[in-house]
PDB file of N, CA, C and O in Angstrom:
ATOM      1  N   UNK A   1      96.688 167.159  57.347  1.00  0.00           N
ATOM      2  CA  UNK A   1      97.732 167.749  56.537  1.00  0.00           C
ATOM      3  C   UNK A   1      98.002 166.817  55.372  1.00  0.00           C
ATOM      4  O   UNK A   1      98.138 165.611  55.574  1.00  0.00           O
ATOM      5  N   UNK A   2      98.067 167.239  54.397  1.00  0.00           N
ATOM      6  CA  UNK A   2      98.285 166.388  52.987  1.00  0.00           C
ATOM      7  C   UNK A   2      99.416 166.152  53.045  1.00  0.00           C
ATOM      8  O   UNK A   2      99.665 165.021  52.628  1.00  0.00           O
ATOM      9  N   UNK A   3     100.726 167.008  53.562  1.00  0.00           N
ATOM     10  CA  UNK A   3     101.685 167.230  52.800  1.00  0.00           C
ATOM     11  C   UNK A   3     102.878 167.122  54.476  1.00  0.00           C
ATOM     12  O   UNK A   3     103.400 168.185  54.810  1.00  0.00           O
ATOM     13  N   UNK A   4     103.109 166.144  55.146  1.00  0.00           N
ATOM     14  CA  UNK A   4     104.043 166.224  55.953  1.00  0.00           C
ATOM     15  C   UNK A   4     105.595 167.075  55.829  1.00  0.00           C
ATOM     16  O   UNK A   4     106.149 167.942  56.505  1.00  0.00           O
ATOM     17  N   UNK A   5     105.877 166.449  54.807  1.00  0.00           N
ATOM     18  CA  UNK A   5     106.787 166.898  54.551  1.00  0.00           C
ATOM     19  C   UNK A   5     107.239 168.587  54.696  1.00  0.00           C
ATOM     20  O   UNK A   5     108.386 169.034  54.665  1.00  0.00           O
ATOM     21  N   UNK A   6     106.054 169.291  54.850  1.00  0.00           N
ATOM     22  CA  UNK A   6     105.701 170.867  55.247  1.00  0.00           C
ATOM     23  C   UNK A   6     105.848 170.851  56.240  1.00  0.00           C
ATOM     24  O   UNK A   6     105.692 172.065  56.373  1.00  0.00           O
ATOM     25  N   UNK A   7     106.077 170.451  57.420  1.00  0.00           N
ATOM     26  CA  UNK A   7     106.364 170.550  58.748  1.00  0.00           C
ATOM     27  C   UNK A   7     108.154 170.681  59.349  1.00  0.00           C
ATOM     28  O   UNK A   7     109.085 170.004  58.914  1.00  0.00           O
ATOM     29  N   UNK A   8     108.219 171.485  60.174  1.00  0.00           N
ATOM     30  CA  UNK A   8     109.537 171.460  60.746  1.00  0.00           C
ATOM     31  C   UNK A   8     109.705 170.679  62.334  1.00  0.00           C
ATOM     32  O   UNK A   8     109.871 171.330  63.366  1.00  0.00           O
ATOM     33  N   UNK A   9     109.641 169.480  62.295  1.00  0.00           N
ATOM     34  CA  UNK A   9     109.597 169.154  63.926  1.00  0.00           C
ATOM     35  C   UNK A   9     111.033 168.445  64.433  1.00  0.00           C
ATOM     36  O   UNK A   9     111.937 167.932  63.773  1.00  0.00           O
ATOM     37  N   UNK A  10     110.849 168.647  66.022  1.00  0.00           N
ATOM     38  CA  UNK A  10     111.911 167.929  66.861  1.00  0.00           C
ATOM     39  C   UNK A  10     111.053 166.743  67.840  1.00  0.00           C
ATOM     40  O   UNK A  10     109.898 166.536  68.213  1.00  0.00           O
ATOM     41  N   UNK A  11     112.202 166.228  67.962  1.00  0.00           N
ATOM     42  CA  UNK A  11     111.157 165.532  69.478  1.00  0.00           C
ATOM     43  C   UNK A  11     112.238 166.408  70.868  1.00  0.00           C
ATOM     44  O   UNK A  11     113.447 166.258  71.048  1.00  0.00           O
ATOM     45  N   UNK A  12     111.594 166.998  71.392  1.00  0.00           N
ATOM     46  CA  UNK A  12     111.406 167.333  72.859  1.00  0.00           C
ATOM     47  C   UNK A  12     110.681 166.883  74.055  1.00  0.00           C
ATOM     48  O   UNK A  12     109.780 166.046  74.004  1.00  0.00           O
ATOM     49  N   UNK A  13     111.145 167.532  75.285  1.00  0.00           N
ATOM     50  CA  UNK A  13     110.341 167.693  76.444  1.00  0.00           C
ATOM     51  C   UNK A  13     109.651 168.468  76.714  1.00  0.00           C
ATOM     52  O   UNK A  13     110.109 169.606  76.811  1.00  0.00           O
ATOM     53  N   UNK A  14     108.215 168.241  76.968  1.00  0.00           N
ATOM     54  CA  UNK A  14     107.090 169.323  77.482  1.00  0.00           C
ATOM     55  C   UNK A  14     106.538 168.747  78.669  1.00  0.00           C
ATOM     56  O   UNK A  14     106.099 167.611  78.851  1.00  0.00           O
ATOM     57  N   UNK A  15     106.654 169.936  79.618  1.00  0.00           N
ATOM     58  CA  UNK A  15     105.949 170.190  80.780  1.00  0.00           C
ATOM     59  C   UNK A  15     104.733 170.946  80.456  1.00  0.00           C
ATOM     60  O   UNK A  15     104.544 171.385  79.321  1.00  0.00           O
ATOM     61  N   UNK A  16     103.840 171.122  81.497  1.00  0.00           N
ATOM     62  CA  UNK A  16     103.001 172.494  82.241  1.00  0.00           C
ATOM     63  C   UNK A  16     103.882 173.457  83.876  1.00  0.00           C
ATOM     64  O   UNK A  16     104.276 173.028  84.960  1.00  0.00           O
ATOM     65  N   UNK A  17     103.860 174.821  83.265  1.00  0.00           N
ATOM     66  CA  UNK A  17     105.031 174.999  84.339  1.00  0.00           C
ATOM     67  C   UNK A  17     104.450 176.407  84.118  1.00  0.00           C
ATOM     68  O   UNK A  17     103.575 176.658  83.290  1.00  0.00           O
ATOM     69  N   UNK A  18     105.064 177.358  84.995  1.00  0.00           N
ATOM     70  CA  UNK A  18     105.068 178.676  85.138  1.00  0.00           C
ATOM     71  C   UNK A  18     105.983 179.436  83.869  1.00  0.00           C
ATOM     72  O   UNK A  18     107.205 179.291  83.909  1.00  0.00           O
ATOM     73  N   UNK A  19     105.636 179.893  83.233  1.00  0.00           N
ATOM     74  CA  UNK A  19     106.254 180.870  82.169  1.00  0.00           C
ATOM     75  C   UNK A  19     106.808 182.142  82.489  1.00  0.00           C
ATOM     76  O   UNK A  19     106.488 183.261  82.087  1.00  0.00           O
ATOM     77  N   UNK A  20     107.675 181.786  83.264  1.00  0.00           N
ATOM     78  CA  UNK A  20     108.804 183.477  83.430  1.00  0.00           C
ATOM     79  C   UNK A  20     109.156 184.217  82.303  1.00  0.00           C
ATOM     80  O   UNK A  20     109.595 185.358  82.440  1.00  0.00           O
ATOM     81  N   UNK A  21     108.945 183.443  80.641  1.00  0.00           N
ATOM     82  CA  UNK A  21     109.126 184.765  80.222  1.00  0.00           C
ATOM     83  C   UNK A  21     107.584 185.511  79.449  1.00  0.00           C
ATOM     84  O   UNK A  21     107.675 185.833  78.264  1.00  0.00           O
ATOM     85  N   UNK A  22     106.713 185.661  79.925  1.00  0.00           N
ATOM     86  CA  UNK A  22     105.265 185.450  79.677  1.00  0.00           C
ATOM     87  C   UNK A  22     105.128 186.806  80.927  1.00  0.00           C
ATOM     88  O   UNK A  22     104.347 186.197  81.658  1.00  0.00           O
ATOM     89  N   UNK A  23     105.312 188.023  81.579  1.00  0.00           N
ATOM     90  CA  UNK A  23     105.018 188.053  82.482  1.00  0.00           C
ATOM     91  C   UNK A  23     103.781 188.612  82.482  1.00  0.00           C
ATOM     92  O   UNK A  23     102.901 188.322  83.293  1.00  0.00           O
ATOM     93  N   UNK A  24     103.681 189.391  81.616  1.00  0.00           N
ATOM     94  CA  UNK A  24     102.250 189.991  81.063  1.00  0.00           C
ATOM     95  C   UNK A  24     100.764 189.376  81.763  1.00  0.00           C
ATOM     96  O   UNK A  24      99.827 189.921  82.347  1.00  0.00           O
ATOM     97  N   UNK A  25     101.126 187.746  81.323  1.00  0.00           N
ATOM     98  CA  UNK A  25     100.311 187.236  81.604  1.00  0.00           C
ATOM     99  C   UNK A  25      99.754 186.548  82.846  1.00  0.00           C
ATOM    100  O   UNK A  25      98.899 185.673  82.987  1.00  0.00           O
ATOM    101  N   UNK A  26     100.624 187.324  83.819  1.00  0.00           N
ATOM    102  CA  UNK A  26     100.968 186.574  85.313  1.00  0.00           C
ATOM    103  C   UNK A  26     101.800 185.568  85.160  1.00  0.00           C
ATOM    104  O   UNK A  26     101.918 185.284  86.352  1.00  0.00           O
ATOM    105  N   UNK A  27     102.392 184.894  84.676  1.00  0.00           N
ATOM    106  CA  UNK A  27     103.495 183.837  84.405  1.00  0.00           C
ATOM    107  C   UNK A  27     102.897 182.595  85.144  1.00  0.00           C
ATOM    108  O   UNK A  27     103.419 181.855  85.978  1.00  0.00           O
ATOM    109  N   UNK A  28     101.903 182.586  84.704  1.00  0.00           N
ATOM    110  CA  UNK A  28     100.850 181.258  85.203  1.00  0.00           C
ATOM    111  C   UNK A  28     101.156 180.576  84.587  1.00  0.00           C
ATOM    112  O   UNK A  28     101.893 180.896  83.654  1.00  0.00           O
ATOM    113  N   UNK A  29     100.673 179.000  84.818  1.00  0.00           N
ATOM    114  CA  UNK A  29     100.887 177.978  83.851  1.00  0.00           C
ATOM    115  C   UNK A  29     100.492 177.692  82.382  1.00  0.00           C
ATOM    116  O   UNK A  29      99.337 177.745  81.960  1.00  0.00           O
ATOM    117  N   UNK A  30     101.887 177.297  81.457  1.00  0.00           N
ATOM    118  CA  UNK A  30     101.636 177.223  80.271  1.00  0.00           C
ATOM    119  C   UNK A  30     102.437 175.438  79.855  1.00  0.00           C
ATOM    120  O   UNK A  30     102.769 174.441  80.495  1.00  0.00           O
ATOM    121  N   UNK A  31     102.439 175.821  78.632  1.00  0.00           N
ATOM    122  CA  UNK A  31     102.409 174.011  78.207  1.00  0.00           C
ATOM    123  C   UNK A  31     104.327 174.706  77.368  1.00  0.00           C
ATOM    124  O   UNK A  31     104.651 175.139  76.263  1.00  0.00           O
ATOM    125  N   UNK A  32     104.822 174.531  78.234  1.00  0.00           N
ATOM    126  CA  UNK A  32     106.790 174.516  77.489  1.00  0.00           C
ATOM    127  C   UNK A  32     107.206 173.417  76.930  1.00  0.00           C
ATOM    128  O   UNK A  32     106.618 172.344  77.066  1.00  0.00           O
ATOM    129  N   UNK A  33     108.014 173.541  76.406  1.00  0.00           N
ATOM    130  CA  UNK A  33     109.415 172.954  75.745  1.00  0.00           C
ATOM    131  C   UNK A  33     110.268 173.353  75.087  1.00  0.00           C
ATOM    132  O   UNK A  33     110.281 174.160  74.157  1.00  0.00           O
ATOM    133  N   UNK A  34     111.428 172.467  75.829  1.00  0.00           N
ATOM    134  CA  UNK A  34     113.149 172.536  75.437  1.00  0.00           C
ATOM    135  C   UNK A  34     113.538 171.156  74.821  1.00  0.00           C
ATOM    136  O   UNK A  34     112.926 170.095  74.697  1.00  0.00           O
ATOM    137  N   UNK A  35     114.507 171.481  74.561  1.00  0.00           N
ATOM    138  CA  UNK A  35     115.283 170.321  73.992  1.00  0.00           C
ATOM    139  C   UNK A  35     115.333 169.281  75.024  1.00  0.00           C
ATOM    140  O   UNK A  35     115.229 169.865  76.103  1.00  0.00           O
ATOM    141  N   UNK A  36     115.440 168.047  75.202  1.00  0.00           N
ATOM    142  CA  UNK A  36     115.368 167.226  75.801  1.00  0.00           C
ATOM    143  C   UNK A  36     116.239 167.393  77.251  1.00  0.00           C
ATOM    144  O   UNK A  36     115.753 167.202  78.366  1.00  0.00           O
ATOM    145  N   UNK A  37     117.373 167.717  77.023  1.00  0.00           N
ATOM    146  CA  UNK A  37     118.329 168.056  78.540  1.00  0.00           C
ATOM    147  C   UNK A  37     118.046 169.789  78.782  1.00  0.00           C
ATOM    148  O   UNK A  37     118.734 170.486  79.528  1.00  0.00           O
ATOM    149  N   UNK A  38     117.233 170.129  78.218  1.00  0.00           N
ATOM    150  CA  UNK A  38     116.718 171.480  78.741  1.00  0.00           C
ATOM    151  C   UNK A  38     115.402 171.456  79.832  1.00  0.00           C
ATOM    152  O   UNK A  38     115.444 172.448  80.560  1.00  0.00           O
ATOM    153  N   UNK A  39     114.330 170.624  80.096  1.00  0.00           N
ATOM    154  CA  UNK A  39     113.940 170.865  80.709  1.00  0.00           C
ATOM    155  C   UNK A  39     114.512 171.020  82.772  1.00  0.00           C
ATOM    156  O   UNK A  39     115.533 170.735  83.397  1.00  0.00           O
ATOM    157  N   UNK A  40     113.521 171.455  83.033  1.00  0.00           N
ATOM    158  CA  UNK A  40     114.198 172.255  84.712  1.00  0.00           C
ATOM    159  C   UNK A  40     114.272 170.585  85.730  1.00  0.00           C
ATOM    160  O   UNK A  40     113.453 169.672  85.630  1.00  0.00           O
ATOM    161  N   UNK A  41     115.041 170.602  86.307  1.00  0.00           N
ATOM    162  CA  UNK A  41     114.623 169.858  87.399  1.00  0.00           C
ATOM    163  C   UNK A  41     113.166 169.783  88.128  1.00  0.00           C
ATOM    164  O   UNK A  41     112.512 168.812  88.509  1.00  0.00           O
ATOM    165  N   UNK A  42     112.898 171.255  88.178  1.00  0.00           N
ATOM    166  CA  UNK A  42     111.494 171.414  89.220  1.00  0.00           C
ATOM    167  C   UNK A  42     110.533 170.447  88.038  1.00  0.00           C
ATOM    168  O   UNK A  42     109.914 169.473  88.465  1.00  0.00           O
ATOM    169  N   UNK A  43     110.484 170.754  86.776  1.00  0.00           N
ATOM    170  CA  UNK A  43     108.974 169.592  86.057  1.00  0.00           C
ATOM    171  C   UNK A  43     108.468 169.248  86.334  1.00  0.00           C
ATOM    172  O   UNK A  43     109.150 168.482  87.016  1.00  0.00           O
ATOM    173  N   UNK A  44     107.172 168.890  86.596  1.00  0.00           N
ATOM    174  CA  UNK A  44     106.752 167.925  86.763  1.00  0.00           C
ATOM    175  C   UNK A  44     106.250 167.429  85.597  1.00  0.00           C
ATOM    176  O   UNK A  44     106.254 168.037  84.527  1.00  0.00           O
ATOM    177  N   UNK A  45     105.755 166.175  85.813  1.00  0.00           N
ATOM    178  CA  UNK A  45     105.118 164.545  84.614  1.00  0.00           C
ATOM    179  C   UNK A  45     105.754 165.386  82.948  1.00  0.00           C
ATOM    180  O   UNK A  45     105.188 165.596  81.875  1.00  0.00           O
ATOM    181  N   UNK A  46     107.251 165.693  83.487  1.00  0.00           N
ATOM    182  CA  UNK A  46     107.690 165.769  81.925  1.00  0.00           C
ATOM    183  C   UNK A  46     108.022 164.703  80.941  1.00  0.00           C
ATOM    184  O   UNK A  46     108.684 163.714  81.253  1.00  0.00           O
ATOM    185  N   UNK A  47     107.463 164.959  79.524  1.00  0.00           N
ATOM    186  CA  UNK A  47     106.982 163.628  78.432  1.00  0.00           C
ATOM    187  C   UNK A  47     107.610 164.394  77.250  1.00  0.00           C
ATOM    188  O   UNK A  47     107.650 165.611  77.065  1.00  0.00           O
ATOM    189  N   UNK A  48     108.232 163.095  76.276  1.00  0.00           N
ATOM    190  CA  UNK A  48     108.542 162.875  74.969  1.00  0.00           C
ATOM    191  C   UNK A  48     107.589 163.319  74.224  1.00  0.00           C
ATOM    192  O   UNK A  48     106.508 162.729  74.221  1.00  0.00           O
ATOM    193  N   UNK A  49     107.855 164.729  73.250  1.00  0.00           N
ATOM    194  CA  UNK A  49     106.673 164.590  72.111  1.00  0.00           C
ATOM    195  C   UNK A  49     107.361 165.230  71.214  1.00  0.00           C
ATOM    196  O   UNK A  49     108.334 165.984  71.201  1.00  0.00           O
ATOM    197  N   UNK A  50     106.411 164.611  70.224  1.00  0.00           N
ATOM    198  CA  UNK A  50     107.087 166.150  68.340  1.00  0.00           C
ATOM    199  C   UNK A  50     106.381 167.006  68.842  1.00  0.00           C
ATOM    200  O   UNK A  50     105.311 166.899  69.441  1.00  0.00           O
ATOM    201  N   UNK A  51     107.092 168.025  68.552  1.00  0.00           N
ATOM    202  CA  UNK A  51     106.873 169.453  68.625  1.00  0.00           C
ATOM    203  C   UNK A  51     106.909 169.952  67.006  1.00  0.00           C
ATOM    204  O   UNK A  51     107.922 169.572  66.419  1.00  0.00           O
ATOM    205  N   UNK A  52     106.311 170.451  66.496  1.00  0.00           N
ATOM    206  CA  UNK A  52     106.168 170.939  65.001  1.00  0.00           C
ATOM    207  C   UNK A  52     106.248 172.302  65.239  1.00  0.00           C
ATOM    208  O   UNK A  52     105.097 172.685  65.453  1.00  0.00           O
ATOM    209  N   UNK A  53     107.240 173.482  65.329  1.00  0.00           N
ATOM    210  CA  UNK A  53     106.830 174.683  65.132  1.00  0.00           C
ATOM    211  C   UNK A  53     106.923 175.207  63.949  1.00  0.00           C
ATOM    212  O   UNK A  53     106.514 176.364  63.846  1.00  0.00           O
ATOM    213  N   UNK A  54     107.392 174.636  62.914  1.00  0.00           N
ATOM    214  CA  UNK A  54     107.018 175.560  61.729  1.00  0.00           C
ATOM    215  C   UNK A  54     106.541 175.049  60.507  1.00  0.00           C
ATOM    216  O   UNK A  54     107.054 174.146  59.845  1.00  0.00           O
ATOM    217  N   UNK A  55     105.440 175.743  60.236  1.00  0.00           N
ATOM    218  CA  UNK A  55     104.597 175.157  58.306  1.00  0.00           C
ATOM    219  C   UNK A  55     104.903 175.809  57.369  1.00  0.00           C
ATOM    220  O   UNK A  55     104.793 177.035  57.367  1.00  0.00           O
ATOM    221  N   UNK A  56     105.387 175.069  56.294  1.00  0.00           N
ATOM    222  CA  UNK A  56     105.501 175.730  54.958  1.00  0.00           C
ATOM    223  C   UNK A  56     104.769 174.865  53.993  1.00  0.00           C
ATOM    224  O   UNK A  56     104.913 173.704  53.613  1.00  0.00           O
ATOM    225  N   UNK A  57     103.979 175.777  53.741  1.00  0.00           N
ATOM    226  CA  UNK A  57     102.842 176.437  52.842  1.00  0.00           C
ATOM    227  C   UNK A  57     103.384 177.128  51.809  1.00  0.00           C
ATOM    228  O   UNK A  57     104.317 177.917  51.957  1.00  0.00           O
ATOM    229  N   UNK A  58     102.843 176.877  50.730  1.00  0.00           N
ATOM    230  CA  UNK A  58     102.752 177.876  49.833  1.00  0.00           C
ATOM    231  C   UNK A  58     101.580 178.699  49.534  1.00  0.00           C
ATOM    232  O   UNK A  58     100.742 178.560  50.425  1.00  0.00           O
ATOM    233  N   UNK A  59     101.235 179.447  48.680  1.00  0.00           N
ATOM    234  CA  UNK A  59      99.784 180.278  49.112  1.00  0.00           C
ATOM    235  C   UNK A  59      99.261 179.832  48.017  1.00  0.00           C
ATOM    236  O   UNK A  59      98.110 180.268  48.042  1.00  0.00           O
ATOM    237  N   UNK A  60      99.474 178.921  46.583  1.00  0.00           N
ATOM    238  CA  UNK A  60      98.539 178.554  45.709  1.00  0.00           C
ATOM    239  C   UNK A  60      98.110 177.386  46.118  1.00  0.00           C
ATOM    240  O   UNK A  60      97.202 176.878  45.460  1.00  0.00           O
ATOM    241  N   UNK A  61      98.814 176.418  47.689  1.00  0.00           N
ATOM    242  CA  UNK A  61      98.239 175.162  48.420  1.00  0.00           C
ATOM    243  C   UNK A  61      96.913 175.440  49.161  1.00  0.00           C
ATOM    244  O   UNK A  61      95.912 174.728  49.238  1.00  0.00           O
ATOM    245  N   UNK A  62      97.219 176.934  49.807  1.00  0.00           N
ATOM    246  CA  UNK A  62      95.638 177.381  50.578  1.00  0.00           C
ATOM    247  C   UNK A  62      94.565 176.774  50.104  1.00  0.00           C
ATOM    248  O   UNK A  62      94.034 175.866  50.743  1.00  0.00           O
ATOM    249  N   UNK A  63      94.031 177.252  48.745  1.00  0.00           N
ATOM    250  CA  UNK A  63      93.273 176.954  48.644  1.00  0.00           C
ATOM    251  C   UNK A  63      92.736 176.086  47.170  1.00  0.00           C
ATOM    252  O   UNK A  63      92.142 176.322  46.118  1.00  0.00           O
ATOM    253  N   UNK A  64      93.445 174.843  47.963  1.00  0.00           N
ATOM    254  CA  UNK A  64      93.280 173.601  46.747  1.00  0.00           C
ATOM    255  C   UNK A  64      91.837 172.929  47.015  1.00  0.00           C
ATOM    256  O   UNK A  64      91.443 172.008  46.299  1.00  0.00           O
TER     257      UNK A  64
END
């Protein structure tokens, strides 16, 4: 990424856990995160990371 500053991140907690709201997909294991006092008791090996969910882009950056 050239341009950090295009990123929207937090630091959170991510597990691998069952996704109840996923049911479609059998609510098998997926890779979550909440805010730090959001994750569940049940967790397991829950870890500190940035989470980046959102990029801003402009569309004349595409394709520099």
């Amino acid at each position: 990424m050239r341009n950090p500053a295009q990123l929207s991140c937090a630091r959170v907690t991510a597990w691998v856990g069952d996704d109840a709201l996923l049911p479609w997909f059998g609510g098998g294991p997926a890779l979550l995160v909440a805010q730090p006092a959001g994750a569940p008791a049940s967790a397991q090996a829950p870890a500190q990371v940035i989470y980046c969910d959102v990029v801003r882009v402009r569309v004349d950056e595409l394709f520099l």
